[in-house]
PyMOL Python script that loads the backbone (N, CA, C, O; Angstrom):
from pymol import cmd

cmd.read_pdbstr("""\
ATOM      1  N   UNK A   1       0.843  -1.178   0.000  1.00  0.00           N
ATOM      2  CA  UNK A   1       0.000   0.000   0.000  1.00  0.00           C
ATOM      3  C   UNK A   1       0.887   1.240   0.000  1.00  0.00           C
ATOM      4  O   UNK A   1       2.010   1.220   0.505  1.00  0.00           O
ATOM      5  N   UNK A   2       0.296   2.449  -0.647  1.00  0.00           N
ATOM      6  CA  UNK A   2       1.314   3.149  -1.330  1.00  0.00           C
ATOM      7  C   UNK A   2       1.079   4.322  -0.006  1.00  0.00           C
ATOM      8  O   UNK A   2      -0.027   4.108   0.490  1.00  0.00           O
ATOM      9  N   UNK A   3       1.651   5.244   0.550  1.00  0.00           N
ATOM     10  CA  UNK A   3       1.300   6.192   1.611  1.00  0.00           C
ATOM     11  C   UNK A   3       0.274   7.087   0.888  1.00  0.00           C
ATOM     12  O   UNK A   3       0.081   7.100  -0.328  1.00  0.00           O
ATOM     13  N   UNK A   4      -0.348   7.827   1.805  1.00  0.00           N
ATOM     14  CA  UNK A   4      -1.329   9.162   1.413  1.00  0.00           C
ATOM     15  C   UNK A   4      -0.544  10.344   1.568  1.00  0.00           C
ATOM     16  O   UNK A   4       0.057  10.698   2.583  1.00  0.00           O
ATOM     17  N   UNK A   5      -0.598  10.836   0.621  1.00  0.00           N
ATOM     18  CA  UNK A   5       0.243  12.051   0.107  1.00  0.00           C
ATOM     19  C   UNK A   5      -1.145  13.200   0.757  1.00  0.00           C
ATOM     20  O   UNK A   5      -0.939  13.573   1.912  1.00  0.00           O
ATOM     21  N   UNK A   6      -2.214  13.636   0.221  1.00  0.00           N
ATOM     22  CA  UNK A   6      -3.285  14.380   0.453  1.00  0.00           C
ATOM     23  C   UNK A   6      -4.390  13.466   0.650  1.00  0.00           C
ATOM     24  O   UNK A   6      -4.570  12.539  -0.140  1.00  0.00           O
ATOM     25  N   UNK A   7      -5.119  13.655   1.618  1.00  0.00           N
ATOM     26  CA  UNK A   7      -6.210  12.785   2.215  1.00  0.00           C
ATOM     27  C   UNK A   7      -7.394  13.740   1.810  1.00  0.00           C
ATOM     28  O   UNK A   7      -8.391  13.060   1.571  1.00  0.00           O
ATOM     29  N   UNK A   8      -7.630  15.157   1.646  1.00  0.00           N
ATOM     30  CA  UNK A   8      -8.631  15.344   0.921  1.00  0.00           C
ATOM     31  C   UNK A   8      -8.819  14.772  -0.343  1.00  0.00           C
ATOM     32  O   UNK A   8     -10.020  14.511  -0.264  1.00  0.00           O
ATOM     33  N   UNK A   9      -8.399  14.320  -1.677  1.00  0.00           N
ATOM     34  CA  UNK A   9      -8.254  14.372  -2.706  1.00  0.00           C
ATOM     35  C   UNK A   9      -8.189  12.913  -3.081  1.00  0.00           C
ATOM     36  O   UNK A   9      -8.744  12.417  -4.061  1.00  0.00           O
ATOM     37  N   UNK A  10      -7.352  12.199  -2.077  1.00  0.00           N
ATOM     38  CA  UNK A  10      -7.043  10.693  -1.970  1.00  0.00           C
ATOM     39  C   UNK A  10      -5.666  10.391  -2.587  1.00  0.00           C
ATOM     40  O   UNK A  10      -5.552   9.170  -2.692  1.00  0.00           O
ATOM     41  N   UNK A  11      -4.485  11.096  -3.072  1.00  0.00           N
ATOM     42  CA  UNK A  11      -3.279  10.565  -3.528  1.00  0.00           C
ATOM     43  C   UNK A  11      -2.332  10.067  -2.828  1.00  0.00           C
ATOM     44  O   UNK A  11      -1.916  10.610  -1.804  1.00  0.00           O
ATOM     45  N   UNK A  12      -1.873   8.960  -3.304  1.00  0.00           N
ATOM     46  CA  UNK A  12      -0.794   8.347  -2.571  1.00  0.00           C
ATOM     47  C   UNK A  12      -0.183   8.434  -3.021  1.00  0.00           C
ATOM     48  O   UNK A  12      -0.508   8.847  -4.134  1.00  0.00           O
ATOM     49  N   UNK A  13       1.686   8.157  -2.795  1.00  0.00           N
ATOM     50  CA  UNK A  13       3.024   8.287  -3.192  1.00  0.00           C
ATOM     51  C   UNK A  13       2.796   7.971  -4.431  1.00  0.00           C
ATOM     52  O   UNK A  13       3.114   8.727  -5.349  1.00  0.00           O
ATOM     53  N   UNK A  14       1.993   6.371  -4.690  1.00  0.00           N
ATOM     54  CA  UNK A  14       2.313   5.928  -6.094  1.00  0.00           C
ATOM     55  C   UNK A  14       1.296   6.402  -7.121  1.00  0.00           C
ATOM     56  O   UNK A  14       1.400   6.021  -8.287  1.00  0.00           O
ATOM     57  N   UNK A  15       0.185   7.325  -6.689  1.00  0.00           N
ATOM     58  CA  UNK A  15      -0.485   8.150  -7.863  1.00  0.00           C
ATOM     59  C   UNK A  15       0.291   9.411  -8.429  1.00  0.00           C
ATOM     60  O   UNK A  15       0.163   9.839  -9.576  1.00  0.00           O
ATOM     61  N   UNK A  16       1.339  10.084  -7.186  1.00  0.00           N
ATOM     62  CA  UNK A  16       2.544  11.115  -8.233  1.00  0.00           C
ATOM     63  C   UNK A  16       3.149  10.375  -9.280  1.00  0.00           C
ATOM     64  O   UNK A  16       3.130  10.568 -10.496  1.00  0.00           O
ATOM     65  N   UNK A  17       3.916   9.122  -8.307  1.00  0.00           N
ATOM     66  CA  UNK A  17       5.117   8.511  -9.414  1.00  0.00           C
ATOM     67  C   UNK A  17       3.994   8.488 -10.552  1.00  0.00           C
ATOM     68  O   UNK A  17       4.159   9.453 -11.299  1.00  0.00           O
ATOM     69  N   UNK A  18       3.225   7.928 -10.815  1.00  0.00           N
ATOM     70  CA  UNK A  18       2.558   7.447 -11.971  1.00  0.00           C
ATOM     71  C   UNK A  18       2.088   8.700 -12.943  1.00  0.00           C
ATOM     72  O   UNK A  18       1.986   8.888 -14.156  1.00  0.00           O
ATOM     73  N   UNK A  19       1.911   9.277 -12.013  1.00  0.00           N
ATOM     74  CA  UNK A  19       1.974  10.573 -12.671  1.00  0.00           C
ATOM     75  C   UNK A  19       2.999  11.750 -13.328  1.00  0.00           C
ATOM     76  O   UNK A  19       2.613  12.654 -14.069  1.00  0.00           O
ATOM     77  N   UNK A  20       4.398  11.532 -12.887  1.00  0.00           N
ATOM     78  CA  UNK A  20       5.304  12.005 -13.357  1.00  0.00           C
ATOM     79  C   UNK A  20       5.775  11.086 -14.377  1.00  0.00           C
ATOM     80  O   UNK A  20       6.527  11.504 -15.257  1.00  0.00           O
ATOM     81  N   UNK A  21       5.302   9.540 -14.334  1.00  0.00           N
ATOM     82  CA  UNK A  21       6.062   8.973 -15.359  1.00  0.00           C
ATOM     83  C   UNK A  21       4.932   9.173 -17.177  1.00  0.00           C
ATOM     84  O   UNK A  21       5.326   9.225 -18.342  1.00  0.00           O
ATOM     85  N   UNK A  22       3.590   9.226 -16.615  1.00  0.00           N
ATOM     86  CA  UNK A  22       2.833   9.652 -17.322  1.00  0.00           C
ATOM     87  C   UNK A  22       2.540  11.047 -18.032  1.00  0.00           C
ATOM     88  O   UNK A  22       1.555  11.371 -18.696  1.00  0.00           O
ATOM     89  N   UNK A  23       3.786  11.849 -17.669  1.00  0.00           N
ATOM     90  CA  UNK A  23       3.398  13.209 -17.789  1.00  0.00           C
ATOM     91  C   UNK A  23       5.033  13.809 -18.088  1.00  0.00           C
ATOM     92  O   UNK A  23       5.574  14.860 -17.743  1.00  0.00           O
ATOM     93  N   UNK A  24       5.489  12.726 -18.822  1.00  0.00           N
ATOM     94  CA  UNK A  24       7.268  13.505 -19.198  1.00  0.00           C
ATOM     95  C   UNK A  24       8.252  13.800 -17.647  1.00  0.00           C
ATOM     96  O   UNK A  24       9.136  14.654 -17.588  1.00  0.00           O
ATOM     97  N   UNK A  25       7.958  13.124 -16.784  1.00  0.00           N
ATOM     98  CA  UNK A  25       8.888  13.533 -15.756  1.00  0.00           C
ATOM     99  C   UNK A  25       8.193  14.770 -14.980  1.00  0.00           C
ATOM    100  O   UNK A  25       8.985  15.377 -14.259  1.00  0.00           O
ATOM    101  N   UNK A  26       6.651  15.343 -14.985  1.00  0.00           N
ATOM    102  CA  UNK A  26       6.394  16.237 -14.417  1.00  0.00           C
ATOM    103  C   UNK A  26       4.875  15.667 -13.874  1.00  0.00           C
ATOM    104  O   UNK A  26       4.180  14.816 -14.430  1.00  0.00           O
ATOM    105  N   UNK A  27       4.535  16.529 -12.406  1.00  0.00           N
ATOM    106  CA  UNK A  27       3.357  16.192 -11.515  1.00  0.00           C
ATOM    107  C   UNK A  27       2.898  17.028 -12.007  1.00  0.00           C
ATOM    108  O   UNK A  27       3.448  18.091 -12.291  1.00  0.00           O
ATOM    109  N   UNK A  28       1.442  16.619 -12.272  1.00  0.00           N
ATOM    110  CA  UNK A  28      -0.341  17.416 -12.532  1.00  0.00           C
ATOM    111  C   UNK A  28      -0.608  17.339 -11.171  1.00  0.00           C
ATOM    112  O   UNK A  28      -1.708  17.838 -10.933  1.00  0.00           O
ATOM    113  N   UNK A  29      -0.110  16.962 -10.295  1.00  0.00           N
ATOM    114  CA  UNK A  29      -1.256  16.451  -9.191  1.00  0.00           C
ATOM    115  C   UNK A  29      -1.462  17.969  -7.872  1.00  0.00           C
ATOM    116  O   UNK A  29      -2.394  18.260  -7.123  1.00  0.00           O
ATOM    117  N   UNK A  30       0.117  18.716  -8.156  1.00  0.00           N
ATOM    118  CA  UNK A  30      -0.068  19.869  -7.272  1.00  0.00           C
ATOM    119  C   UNK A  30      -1.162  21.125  -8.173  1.00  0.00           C
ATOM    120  O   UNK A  30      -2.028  21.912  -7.789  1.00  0.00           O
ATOM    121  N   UNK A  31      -0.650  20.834  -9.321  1.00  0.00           N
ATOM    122  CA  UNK A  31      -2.158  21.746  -9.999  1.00  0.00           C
ATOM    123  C   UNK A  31      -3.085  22.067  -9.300  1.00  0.00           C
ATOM    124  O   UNK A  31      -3.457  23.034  -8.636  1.00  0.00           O
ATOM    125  N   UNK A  32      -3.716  20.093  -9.829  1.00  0.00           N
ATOM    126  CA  UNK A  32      -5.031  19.812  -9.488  1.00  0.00           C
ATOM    127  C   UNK A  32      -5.395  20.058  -8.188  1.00  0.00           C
ATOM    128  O   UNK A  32      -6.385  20.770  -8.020  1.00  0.00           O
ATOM    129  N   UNK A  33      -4.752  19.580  -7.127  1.00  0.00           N
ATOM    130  CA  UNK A  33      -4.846  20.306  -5.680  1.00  0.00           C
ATOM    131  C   UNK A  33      -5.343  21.817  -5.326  1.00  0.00           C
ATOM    132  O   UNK A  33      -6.369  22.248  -4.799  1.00  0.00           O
ATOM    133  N   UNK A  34      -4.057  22.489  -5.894  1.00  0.00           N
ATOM    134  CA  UNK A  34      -4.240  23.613  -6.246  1.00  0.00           C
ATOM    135  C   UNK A  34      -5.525  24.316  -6.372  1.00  0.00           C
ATOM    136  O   UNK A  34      -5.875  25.259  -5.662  1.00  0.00           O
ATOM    137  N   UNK A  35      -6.312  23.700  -7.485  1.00  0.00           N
ATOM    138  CA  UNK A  35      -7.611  24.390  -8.618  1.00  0.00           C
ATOM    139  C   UNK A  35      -8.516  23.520  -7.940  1.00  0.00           C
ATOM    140  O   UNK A  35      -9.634  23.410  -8.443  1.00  0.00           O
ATOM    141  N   UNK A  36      -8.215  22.766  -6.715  1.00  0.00           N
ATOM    142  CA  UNK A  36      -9.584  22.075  -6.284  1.00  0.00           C
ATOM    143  C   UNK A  36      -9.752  22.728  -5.138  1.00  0.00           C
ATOM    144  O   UNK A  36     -10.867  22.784  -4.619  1.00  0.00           O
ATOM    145  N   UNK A  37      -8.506  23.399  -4.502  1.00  0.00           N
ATOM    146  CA  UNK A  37      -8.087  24.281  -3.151  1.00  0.00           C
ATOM    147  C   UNK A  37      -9.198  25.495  -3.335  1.00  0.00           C
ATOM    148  O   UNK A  37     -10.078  25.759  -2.516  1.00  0.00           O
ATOM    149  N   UNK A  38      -8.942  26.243  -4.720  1.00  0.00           N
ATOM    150  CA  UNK A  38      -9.294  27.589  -4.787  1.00  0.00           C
ATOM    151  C   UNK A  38     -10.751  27.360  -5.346  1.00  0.00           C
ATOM    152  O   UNK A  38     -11.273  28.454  -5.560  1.00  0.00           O
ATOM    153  N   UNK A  39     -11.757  26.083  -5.718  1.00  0.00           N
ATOM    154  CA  UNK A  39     -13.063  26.043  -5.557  1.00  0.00           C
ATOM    155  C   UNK A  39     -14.008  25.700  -4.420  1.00  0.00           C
ATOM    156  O   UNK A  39     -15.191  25.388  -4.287  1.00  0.00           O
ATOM    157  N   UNK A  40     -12.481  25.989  -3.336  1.00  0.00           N
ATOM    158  CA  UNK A  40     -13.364  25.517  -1.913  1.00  0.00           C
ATOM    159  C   UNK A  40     -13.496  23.917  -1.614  1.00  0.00           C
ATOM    160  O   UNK A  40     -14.202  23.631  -0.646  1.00  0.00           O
ATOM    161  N   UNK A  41     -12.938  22.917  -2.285  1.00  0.00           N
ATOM    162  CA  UNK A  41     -13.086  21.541  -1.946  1.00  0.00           C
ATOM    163  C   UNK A  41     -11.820  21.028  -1.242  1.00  0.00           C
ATOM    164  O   UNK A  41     -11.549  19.884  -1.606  1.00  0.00           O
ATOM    165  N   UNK A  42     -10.835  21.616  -0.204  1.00  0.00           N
ATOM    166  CA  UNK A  42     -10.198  21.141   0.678  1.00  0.00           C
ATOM    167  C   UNK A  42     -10.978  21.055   1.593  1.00  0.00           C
ATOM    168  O   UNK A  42     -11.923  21.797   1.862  1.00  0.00           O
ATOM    169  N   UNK A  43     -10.498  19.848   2.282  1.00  0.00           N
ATOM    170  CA  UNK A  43     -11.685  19.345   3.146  1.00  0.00           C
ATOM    171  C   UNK A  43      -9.938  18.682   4.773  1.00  0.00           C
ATOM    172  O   UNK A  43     -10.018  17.756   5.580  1.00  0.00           O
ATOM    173  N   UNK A  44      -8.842  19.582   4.577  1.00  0.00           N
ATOM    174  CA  UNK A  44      -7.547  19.130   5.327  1.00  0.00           C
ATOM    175  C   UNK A  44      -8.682  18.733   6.445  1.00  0.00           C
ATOM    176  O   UNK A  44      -9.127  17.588   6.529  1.00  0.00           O
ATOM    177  N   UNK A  45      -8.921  19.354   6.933  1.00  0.00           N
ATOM    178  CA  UNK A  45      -9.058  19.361   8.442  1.00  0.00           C
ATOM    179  C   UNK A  45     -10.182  18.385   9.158  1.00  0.00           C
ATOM    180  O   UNK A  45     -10.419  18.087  10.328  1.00  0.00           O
ATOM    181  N   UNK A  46     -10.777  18.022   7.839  1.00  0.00           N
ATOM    182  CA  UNK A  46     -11.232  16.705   8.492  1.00  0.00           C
ATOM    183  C   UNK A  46     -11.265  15.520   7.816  1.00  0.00           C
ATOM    184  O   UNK A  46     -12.170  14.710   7.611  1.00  0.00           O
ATOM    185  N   UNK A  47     -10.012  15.571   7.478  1.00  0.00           N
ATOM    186  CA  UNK A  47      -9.603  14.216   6.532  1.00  0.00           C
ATOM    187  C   UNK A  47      -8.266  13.672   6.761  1.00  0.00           C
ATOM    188  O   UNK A  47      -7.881  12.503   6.725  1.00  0.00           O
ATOM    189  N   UNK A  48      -7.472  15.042   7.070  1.00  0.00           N
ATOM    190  CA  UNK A  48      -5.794  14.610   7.452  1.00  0.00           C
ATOM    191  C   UNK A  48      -5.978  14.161   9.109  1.00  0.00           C
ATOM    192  O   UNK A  48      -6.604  14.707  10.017  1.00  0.00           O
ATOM    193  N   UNK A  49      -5.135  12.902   9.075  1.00  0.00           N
ATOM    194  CA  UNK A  49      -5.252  12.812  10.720  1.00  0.00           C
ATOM    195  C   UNK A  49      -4.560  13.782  11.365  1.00  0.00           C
ATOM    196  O   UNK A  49      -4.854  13.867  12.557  1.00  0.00           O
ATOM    197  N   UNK A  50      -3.584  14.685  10.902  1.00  0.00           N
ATOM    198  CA  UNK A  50      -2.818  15.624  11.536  1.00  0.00           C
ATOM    199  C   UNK A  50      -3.667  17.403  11.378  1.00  0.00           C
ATOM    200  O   UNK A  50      -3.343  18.517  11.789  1.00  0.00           O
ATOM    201  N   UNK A  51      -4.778  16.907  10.618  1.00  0.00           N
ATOM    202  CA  UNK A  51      -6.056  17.975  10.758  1.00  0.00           C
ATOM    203  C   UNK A  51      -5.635  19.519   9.695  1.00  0.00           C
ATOM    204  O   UNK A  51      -6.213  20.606   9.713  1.00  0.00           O
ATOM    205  N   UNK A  52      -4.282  19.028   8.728  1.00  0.00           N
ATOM    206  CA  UNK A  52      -3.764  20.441   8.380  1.00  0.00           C
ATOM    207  C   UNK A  52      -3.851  19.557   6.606  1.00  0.00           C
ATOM    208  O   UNK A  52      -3.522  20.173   5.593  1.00  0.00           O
TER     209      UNK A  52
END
""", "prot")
cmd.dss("prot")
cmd.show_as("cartoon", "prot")
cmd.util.cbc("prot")
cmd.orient("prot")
């Protein structure tokens, strides 16, 4: 089992790798974070066990 990178969103270690290998050596995934951050769908604080 791969770790949780962001627990709002659901990525684990091995959805970046897969994603940098899918994407020329570069992550979509802080984007997408990003553009899901600024429509209001971080949900850290009650999803990360460390609440951030």
């Amino acid at each position: 089992m791969s770790d949780m990178i962001c627990y709002c969103f659901s990525y684990t270690e091995q959805d970046i790798v897969d994603d940098v290998v899918e994407n020329n050596g570069r992550s979509t995934i802080m984007e997408r974070i990003a553009n899901e951050k600024k429509a209001g769908k971080c949900r850290c604080r009650e999803t990360n066990p460390r609440g951030r």
